[in-house]
C-alpha positions as YAML, in Angstrom:
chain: A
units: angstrom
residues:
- id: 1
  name: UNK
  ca: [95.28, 98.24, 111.45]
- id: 2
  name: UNK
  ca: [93.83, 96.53, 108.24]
- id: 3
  name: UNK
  ca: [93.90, 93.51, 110.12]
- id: 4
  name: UNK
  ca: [92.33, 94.52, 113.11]
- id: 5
  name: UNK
  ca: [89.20, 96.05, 110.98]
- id: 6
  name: UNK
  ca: [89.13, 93.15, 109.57]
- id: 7
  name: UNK
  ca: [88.96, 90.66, 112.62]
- id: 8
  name: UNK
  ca: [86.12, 92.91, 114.16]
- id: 9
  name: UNK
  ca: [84.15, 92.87, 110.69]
- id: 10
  name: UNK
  ca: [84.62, 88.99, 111.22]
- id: 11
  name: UNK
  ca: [83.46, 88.64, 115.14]
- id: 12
  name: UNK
  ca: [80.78, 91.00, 115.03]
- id: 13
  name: UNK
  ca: [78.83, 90.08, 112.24]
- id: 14
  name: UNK
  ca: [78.99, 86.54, 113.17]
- id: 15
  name: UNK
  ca: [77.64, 87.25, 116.64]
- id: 16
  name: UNK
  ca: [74.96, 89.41, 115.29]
- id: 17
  name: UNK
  ca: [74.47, 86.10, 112.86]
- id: 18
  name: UNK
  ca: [74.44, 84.12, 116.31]
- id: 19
  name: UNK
  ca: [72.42, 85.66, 118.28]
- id: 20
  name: UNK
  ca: [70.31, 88.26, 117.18]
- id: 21
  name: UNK
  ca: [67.67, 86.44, 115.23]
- id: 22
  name: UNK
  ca: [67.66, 88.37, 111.80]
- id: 23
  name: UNK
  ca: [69.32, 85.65, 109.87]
- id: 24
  name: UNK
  ca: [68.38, 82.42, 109.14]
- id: 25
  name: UNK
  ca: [70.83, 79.97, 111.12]
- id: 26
  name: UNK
  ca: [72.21, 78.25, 108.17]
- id: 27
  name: UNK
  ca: [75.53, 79.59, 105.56]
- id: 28
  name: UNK
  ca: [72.84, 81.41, 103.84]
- id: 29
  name: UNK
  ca: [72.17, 83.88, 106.96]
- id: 30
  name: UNK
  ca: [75.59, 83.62, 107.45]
- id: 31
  name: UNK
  ca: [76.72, 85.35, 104.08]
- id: 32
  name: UNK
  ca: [73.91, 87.35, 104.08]
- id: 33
  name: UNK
  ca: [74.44, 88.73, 107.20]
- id: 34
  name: UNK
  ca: [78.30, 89.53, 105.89]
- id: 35
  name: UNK
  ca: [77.05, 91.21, 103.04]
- id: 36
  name: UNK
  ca: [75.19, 93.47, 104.68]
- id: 37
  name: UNK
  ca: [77.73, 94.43, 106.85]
- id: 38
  name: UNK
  ca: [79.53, 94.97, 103.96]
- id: 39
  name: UNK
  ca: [79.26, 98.85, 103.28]
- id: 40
  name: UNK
  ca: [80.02, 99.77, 106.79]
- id: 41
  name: UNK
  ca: [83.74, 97.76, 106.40]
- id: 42
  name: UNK
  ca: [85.30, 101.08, 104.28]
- id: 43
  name: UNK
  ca: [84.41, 103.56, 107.07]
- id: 44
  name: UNK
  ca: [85.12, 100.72, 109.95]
- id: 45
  name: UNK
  ca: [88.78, 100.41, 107.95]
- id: 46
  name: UNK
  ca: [88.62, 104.68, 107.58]
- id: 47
  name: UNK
  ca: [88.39, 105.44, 110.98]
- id: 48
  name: UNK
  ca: [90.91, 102.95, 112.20]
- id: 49
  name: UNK
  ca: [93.32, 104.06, 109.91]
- id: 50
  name: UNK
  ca: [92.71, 107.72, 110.22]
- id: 51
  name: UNK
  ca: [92.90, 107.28, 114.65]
- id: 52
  name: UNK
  ca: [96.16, 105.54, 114.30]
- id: 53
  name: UNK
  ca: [97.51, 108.59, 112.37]
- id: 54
  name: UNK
  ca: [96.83, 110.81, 114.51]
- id: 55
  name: UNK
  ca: [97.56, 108.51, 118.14]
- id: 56
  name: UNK
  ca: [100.49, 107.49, 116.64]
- id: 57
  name: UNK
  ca: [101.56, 110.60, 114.85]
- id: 58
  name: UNK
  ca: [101.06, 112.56, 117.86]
- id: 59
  name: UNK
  ca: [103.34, 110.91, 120.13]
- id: 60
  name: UNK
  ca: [105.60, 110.86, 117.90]
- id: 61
  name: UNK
  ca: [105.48, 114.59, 117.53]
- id: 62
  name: UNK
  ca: [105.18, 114.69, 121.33]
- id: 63
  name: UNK
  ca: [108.95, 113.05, 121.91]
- id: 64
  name: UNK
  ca: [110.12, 115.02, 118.70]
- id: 65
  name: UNK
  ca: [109.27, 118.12, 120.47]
- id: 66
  name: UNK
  ca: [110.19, 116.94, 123.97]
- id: 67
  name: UNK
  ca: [113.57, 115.85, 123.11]
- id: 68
  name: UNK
  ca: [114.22, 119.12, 120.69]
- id: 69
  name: UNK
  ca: [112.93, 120.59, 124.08]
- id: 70
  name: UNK
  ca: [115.65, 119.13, 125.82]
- id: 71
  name: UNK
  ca: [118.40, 119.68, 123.85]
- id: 72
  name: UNK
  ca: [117.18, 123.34, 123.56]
- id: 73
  name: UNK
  ca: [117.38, 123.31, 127.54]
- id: 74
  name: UNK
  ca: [120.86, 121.41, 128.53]
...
């Protein structure tokens, strides 16, 4: 999950780099448009983390139940 945060931090600041206008099209825009995208990485990384908790850890409490479920029926 870390990584995927991490590779949509990367794409979507550089297209908003690319091709919004706000930076200036040299590394200097570049990293400045980075660090200002910046503080929204910890809840980008929060959120990802916390969703796959509870996706993941629901089905798996899904087939825990199911198959206690089924054993409970045969």
């Amino acid at each position: 999950m870390l990584a995927c945060s991490l590779i949509f931090f990367v794409t979507t600041n550089f297209a908003v780099w690319a091709w919004s206008g706000l930076y200036s099209a040299d590394m200097t825009g570049l990293i400045q448009c980075y660090a200002m995208g910046l503080p929204f990485l910890k809840y980008t990384i929060a959120g990802d983390l916390f969703w796959a908790a509870v996706l993941f850890g629901g089905a798996w409490l899904v087939q825990r139940l199911t198959a206690r479920t089924g054993a409970l029926a045969s």
